[in-house]
C-alpha positions in Angstrom: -27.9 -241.9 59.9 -26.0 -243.3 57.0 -23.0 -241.8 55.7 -23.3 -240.5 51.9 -19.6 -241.2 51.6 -19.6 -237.4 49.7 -17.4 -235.0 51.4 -17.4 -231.2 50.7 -14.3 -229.6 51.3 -13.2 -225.8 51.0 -10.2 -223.8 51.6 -9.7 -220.2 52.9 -6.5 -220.1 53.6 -5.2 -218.2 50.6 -7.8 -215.3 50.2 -5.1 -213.2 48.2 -7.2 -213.2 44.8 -10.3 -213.8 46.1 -10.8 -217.4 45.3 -12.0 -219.8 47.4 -10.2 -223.7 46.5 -13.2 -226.1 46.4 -13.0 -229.9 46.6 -16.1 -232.6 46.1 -14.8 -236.5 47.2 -17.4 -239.2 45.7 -16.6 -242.3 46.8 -17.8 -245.4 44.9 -20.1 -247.5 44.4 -20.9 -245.8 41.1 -24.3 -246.9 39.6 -22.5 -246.5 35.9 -18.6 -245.3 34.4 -20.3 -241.8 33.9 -21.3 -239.3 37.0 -22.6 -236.5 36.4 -22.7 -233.3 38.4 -24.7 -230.3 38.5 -24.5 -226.9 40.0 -27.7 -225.5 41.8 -29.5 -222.4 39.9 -31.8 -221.9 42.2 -31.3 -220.7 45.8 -34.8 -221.3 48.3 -35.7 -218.0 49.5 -34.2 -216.1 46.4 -37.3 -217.1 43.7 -35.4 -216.5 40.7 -32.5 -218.8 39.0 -28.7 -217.4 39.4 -25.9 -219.3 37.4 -23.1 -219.3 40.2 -21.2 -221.7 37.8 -19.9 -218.4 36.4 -17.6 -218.3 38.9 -16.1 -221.8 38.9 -12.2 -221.9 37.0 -9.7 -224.5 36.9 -11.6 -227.5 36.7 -10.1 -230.8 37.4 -11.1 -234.3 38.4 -8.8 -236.9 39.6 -9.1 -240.8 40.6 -7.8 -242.2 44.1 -4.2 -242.6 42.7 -4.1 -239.0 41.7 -4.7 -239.5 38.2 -6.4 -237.3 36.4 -9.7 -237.2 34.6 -11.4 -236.0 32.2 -14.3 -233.2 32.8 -16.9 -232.5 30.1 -18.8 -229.4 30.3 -22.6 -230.5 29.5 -25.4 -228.1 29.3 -25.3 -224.7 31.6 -24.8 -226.3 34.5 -23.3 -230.0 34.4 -20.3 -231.6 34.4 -19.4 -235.3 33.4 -16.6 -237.6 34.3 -16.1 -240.9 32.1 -14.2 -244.0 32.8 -15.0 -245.0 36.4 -15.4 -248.7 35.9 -12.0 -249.1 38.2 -12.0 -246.0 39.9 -13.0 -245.8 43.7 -12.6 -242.6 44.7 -13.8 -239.2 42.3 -12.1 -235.9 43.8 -13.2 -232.8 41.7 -11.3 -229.7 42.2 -11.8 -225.9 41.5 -11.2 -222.0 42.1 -14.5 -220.1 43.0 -14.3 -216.4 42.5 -15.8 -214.8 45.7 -16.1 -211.1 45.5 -19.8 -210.9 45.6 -21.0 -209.3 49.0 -24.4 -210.2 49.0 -26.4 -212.4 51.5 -27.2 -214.9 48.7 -23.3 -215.4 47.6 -19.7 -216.1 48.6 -17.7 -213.6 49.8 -13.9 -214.2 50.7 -10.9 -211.8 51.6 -8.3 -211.7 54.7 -10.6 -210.7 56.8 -14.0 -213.6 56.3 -15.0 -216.0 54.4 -19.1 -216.4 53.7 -20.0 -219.0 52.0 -23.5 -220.2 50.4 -23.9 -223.5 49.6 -25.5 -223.2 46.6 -23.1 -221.3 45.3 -20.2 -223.3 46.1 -20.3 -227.1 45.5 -21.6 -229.2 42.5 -24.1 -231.8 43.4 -23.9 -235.2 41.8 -27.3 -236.0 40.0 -26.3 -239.3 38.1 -23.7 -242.1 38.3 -24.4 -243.0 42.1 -27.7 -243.9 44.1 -30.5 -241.3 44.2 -30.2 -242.2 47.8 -27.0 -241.1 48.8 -27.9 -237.2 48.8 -30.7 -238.2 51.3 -27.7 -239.4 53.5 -25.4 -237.4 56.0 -22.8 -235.8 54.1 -19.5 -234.3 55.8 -18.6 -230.7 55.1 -15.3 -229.6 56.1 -13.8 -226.0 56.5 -9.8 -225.3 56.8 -9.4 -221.8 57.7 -6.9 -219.8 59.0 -6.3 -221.0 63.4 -7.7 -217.5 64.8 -11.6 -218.4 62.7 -14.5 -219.5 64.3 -17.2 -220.6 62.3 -21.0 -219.9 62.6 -23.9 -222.4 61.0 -26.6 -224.9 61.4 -24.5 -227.2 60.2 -23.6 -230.4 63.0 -20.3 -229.8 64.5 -18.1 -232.7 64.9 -14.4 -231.9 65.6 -11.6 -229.1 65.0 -8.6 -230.3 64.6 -5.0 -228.6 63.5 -4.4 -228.8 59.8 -0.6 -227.8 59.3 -0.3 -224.2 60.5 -4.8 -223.9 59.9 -7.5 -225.8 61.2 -10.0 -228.2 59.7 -13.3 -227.6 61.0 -15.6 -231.0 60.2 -19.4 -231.0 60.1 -22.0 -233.1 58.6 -26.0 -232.4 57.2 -28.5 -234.9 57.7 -29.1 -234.9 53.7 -28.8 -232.6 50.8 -31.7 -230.1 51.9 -29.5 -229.2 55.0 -26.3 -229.0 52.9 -27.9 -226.3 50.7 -28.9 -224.5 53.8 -26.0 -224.7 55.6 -24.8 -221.2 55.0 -21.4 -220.5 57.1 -19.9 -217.3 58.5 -15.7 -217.8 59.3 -14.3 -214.6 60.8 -11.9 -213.9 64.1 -14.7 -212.2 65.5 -16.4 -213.5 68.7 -18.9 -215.2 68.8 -21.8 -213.3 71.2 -23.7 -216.8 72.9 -26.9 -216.4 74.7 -29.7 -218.5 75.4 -33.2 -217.6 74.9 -36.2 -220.4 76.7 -33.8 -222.9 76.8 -32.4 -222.2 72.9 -29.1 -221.7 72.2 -28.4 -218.7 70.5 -25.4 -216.7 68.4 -24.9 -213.4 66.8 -21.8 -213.4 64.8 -20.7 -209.9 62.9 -18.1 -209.0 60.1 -17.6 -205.8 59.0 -16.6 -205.1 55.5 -14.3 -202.6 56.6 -12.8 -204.3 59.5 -14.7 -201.6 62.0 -15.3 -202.2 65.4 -19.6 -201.8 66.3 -20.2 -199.6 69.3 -20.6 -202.0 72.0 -23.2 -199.7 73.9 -25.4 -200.6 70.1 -24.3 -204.2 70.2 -25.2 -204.9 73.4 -28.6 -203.1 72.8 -28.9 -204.9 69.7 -28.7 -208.4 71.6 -30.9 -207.3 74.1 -33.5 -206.7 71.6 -33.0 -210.1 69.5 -33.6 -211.8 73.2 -36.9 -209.7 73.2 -38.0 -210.4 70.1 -37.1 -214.0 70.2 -39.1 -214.5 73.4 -42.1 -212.9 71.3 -41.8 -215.2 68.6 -41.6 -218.0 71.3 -44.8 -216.9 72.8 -46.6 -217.2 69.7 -45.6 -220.6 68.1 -43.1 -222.0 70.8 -39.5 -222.2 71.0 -37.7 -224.9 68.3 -34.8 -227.3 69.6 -32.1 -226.6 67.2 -29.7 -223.6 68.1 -30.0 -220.8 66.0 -27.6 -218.6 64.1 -27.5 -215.0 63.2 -25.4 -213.7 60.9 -24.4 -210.0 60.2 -22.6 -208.1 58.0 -22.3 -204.2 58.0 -21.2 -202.6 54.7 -21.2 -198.9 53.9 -24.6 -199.2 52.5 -25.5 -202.8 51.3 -28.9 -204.3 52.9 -30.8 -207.8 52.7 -31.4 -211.1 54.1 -31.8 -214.6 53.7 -33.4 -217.1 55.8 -32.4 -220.5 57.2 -34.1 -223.3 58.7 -32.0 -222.3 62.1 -30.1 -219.4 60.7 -30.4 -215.7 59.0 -27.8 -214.0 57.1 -28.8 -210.3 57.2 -26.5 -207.2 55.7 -27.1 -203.7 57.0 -25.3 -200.5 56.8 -22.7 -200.6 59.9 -24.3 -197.2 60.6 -27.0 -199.5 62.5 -24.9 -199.9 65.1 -23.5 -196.6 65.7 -25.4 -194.2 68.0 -27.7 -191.6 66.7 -28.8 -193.5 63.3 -32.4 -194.5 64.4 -33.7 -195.0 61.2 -30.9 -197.8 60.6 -31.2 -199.1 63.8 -35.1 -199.5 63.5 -34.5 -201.4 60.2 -31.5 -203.7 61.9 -34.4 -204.8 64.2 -36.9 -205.3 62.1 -34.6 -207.0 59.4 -33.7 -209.5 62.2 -37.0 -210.3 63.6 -38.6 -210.8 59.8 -35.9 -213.3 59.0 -36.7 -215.3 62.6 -40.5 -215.5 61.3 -39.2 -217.2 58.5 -38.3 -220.4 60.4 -41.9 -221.2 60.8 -43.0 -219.2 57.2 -41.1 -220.5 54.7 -38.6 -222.6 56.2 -41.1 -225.4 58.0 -44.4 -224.1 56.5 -43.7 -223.8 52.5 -45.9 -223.2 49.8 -46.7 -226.9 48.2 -44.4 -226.8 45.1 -41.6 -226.4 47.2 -41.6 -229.6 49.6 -39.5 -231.2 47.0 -36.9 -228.0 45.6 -36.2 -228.7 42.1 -32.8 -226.7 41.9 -32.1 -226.3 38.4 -35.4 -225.0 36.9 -37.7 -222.0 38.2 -41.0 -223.1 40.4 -42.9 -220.3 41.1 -46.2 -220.4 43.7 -48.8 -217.7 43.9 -48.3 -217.3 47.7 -45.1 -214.9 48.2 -47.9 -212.7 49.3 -48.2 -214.7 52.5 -44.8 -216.3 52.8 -43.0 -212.3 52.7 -45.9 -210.1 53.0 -47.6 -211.8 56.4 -43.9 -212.6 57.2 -43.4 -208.6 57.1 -46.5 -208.1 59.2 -45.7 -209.9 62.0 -41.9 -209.9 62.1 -42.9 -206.2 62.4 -45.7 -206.6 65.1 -43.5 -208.5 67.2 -41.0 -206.0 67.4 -43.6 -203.7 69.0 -44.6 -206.2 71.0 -41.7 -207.3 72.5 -40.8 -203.3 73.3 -37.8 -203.6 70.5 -39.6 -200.8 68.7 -41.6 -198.0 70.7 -44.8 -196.7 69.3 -43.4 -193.8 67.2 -40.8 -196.2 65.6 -43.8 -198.7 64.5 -45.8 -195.5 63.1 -42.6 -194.1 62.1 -41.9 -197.4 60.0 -45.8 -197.4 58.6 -45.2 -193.8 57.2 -42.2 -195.2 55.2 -44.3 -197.7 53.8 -47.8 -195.8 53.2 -45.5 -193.1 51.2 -43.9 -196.0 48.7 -47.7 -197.4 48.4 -49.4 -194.4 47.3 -46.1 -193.4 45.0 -46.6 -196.3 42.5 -49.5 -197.1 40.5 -49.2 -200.4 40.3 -52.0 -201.4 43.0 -54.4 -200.7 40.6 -53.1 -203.0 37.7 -51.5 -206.3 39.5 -53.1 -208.4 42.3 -51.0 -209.9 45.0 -51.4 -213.7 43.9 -50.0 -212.5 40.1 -47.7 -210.2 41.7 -46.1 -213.6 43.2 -46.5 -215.8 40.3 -44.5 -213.6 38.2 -41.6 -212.4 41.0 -39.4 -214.5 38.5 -39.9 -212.1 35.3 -40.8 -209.1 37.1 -39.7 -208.3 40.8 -36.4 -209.7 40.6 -36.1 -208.2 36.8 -37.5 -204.7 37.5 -36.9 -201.8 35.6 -37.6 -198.3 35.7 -41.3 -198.8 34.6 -42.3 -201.1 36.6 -44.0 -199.8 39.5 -46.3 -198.0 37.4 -47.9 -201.6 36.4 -46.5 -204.3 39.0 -46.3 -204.1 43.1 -44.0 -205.6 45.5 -46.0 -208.0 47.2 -43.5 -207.5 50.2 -45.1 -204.0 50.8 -48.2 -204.8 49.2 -48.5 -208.2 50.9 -47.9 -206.3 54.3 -50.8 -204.0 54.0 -52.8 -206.3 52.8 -52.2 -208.9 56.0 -52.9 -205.2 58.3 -56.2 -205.0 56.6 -57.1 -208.7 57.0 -55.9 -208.4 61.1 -58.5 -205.5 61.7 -60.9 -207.7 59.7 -60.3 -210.9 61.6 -60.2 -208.8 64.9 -63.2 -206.9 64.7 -65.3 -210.0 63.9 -63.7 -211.8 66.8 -64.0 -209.4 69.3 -60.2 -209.1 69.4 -59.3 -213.2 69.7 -57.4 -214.0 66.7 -55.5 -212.3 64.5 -53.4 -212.6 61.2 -50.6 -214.5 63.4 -52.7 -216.9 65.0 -53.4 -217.5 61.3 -50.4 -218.3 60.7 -49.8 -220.2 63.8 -52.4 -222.5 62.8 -51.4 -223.4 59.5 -47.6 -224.0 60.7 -49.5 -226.7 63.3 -51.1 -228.5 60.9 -49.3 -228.2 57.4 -45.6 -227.9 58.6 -43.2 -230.4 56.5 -42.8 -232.4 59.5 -46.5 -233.5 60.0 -47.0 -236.8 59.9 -49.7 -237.1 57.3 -47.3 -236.4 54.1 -50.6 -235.5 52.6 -51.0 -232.4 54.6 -47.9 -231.0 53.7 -47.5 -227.9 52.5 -49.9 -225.1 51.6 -52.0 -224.1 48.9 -54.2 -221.4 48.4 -57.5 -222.9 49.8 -55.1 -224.0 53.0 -55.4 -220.4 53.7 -58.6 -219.5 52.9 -60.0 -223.1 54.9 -57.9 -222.5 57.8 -58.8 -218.3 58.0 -62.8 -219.4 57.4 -62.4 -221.9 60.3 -61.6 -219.6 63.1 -63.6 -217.5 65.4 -64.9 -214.4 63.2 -63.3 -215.3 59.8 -66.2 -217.6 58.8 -67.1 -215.0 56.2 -63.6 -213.6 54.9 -63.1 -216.2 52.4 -64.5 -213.7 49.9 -62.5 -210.9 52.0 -59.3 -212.8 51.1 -60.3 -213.7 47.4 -60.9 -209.9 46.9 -57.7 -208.2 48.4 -55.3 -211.2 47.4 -56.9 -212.1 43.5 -58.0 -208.6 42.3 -56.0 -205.3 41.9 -57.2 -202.1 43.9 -59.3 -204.0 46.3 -57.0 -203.1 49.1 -59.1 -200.1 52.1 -56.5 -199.0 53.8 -58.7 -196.3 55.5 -61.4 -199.1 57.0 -58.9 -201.0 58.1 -56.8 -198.3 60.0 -60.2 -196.8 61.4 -61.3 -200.7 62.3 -58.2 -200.0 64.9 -59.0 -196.6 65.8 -55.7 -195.3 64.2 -56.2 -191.8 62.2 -55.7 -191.7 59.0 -55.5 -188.9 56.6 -53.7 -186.0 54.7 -51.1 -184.2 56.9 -52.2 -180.9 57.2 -51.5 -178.1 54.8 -50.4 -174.6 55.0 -53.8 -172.7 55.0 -54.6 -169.2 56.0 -58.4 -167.7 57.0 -60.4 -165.6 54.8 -63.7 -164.2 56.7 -65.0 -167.7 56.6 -62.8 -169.9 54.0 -59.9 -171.6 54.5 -57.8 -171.6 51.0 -54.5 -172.9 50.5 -51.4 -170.7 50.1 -50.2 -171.6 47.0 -47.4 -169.1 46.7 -46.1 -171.5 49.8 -47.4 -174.7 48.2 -44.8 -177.3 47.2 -45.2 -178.0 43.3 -44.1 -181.5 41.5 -43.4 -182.6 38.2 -43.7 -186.7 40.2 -40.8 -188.2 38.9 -37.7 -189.2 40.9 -34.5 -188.2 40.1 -31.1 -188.8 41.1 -27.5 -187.3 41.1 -25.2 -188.5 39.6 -21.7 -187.1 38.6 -23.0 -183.6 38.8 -26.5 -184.2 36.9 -29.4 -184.8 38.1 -31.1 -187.4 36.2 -34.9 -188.8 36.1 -35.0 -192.4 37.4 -38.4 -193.1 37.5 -42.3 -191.4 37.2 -44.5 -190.9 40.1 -48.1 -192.2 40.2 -50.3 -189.6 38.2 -47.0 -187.8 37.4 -47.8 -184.6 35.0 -44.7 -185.0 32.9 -44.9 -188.5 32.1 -45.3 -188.1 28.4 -42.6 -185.5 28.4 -39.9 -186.6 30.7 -38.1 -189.6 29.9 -36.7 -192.2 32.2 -32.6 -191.2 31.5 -33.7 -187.8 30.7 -31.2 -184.7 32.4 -32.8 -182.3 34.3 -30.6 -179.4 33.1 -32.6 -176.2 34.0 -35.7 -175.0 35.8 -36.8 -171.3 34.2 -33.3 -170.7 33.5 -31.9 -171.8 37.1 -29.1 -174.4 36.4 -30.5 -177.8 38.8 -27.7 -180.4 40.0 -29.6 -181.8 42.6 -33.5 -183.0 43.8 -33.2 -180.3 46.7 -32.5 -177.6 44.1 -35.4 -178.8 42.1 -38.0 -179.0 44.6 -36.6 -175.7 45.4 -37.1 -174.2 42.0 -40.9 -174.9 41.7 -41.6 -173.8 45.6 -45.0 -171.5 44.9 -45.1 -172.5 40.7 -48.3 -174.8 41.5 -50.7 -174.6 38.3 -48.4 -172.8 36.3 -45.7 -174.0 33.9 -42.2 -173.6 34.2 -39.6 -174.0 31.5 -37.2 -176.9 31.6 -34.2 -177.3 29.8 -32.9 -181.1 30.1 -30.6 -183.5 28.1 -31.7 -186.4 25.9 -29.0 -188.6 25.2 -26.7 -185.9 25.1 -29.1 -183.5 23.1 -30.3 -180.6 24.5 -34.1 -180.2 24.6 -36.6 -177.5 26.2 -40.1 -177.9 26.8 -42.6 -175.9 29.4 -43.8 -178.4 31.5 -47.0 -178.6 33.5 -46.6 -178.2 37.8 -49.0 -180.0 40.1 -49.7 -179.5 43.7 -47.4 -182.6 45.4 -50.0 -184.7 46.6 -51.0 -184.8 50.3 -50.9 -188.9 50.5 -53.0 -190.2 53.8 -50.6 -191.5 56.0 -50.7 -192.4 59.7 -49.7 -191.0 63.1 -49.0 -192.4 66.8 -52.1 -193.3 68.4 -52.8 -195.4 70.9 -55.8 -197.2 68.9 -58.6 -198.5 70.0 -59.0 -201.8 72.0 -58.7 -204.1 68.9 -55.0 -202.2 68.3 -54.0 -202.8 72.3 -54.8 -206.4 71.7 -52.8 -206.8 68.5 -49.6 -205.3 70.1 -49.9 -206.6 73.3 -46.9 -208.2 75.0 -48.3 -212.7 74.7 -45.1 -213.2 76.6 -46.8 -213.7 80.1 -49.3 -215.8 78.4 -46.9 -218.2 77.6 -44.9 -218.2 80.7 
């Protein structure tokens, strides 16, 4: 393909201050004596703008010769260089600051350097062909000799660079630059192939520790089990595929790629005994591999073309996170990555945050995604009594639409075939442009058009365009999983069965945490009692004269007070208030246990590897 004649350049080699150096080259022709560059505010997969130009200092320009130029700052993101009539060569130079350690930004010390495109280089947007950033650019890497480097980016040669090495790739345009998200570390590189794809799994601990290599190996296993799963259902890809991850003491996330993940877990995840950290590592891991087909090759329709510098919201993050969520999940059960209890396990989690917030019953999952820009990614301590996470939300909602689509298909398709079928026929690579992308009705057509879905189009309009539509109980009971209050302590009377309050747990529903040695309220509860009286900020001081420094201690102090009222001393921006405050019964949420379902359930979880083979 042809060359844009744009080179990218960074340097790690001097990591002492946490600045990466950064050099664009921009070779002529130039299309006018002005070009203009921008920085992307926008990251795909994020859905909210970011201004990563914060971290850009010592700014300069210079000409073939070494001569400088002059840089204008223009608008929040732009930069302009005049006077190119004779110049044939533009080289921009600058310090990045890299001390954010987040999948979505650069991170650089002794130890690694992760970098995110976006986050890193300026793009030009005026003063050469429009053309040229639809051409193969070359990205180069000089890093200290002992790093390897991990990405999707096209390798082309290593070479010694004084006492470093220079590490050249190229991106087929400026799509693939942006999503050409590197890992550089002296860690190995773990290589396996999976159906005839190559495969990596490249770590870096934020504390330089060592994973237990019983855990890592187990961990690798899994990914070969869950990527054979994903395999089975849409077919393997051709491009190798990189997996990225960091432990941390207690970060989490991750970021897709179109043949890569970056995904951050606590390094607990890989030392023995944490299954609850383990169980998420897995899952994290196999919902970022979904994304290859959901989100990555299959996009909503406003983001064939990404416009990087303004927001372009879609009402469909339901779909592209929730079903994501569903079956990155589902395949990990599948592929024997997760036993039974850690899949019902994992549902109790989520049933406990769904019945906590209130918000089901004020936001539907299609405004819910229109308005991730303002309110998900902006939350604050009142949001989930009015908004939901149509992660979560989306989730349950694509486990009600499976039993749905199940039970009036005798079991043939479900909520992945779905999906399967809309990747097959609205995939950015189709050949009718046309039929690129998805829309709403895409969804709806292509669910209508299967075997038993040819009357859940008003299903779909209910649970994904109205609030508190969503039945969990049909839909768990459509796949014979109980589902219902866990039981509470009772005691027999002659012939009634009454509660023991004096053993019942009482709750004011807020959350609270500690912090310094005070235990503060965070956020209320769904139905919470002391919602007009407790503030979010607010001190929980005392409880009937008992001095409270924790949420144990609390729960402790109104063990048995159920329908009474205690007294509660507390701290309003450093003013000491008391009011008597009203206790509730906690409530007995329905939640779910292990069962081995019904036949529709055995069909969903069922193995499709030997299918495939």
């Amino acid at each position: 393909m042809k060359s844009s004649n744009v080179v990218f350049r960074v340097d790690a080699t001097d990591a002492g201050d946490q600045r990466l150096f950064v050099e664009i080259e921009v070779s002529a022709p130039f299309t006018s004596s002005a070009l203009k560059l921008s920085f992307p505010r926008w990251v795909p997969g994020s859905y909210f703008l970011r201004e990563p130009i914060q971290h850009v200092s010592h700014l300069e320009a210079f000409d073939e010769k070494g001569n400088s130029l002059k840089v204008v700052r223009r608008n929040v993101d732009s930069i302009v260089i005049r006077d190119l009539a004779s110049v044939s060569k533009v080289r921009i130079c600058y310090k990045l600051l890299c001390v954010e350690n987040t999948v979505r930004s650069n991170h650089l010390d002794e130890s690694h350097l992760h970098m995110m495109p976006p986050f890193t280089w300026f793009l030009p947007t005026s003063g050469i062909e429009a053309s040229r950033m639809d051409s193969t650019h070359t990205v180069e890497f000089i890093l200290p000799s002992n790093w390897n480097v991990s990405t999707q980016l096209k390798h082309q040669q290593t070479t010694s660079h004084g006492s470093s090495k220079r590490h050249s790739f190229t991106a087929e345009h400026r799509d693939a630059l942006l999503d050409g998200i590197a890992e550089c570390n002296a860690n190995e590189i773990h290589r396996f192939n999976v159906g005839g794809r190559d495969h990596s799994l490249h770590y870096w601990d934020a504390g330089g520790n060592t994973p237990n290599q019983i855990m890592l190996e187990r961990f690798i296993q899994d990914m070969k089990n869950i990527i054979s799963e994903h395999h089975a259902l849409f077919g393997p890809l051709d491009e190798p595929y990189h997996t990225i991850l960091h432990l941390t003491d207690g970060g989490r996330g991750g970021l897709e790629h179109t043949n890569s993940q970056t995904s951050m877990v606590p390094r607990t995840s890989l030392q023995p005994g944490h299954v609850e950290d383990y169980r998420d590592l897995v899952s994290l891991f196999s919902h970022e591999y979904v994304h290859q087909w959901n989100v990555k090759r299959l996009r909503p329709k406003r983001f064939i073309d990404y416009d990087l510098q303004r927001e372009v919201n879609t009402d469909l993050l339901w779909w592209f996170e929730g079903a994501t969520s569903w079956i990155g999940d589902i395949m990990c059960l599948r592929s024997g990555a997760w036993s039974p209890d850690d899949y019902f396990a994992d549902m109790k989690r989520k049933l406990k945050r769904h019945h906590t917030r209130s918000g089901s019953s004020c936001q539907a999952l299609c405004e819910a995604s229109h308005e991730a820009w303002i309110h998900l990614y902006r939350s604050h301590a009142y949001s989930r009594e009015t908004q939901i996470s149509y992660y979560l939300e989306g989730e349950l909602t694509m486990f009600a639409l499976d039993a749905e689509l199940r039970k009036r298909s005798k079991g043939e398709y479900g909520v992945c075939d779905l999906m399967k079928v809309l990747y097959e026929k609205h995939n950015i690579y189709v050949e009718d442009t046309s039929l690129r992308g998805v829309q709403y009705n895409d969804i709806r057509k292509a669910l209508t058009s299967l075997s038993g879905g040819r009357r859940l189009g008003s299903f779909l309009d209910d649970i994904t365009k109205e609030a508190g539509n969503l039945d969990l109980a049909r839909a768990f009971s459509l796949f014979g999983l109980d589902y219902k209050p866990s039981d509470e302590p009772k005691r027999k009377e002659g012939t009634e069965t009454v509660v023991w309050e004096q053993f019942s747990q009482g709750w004011l529903g807020v959350h609270v945490r500690s912090q310094g040695n005070k235990l503060k309220v965070t956020s209320h509860m769904q139905d919470s009692p002391v919602r007009e009286q407790l503030q979010v900020g607010d001190e929980i001081v005392a409880v009937d004269g008992v001095r409270v420094v924790n949420a144990e201690q609390l729960k402790s102090n109104l063990k048995g007070k159920v329908g009474t009222t205690v007294r509660v001393m507390y701290a309003r921006n450093s003013v000491m208030q008391e009011g008597l405050l009203n206790v509730s019964l906690e409530p007995n949420y329905p939640t779910v246990s292990t069962s081995d379902g019904n036949r529709l359930w055995k069909i969903t979880i069922q193995s499709r590897q030997a299918d495939s083979a």
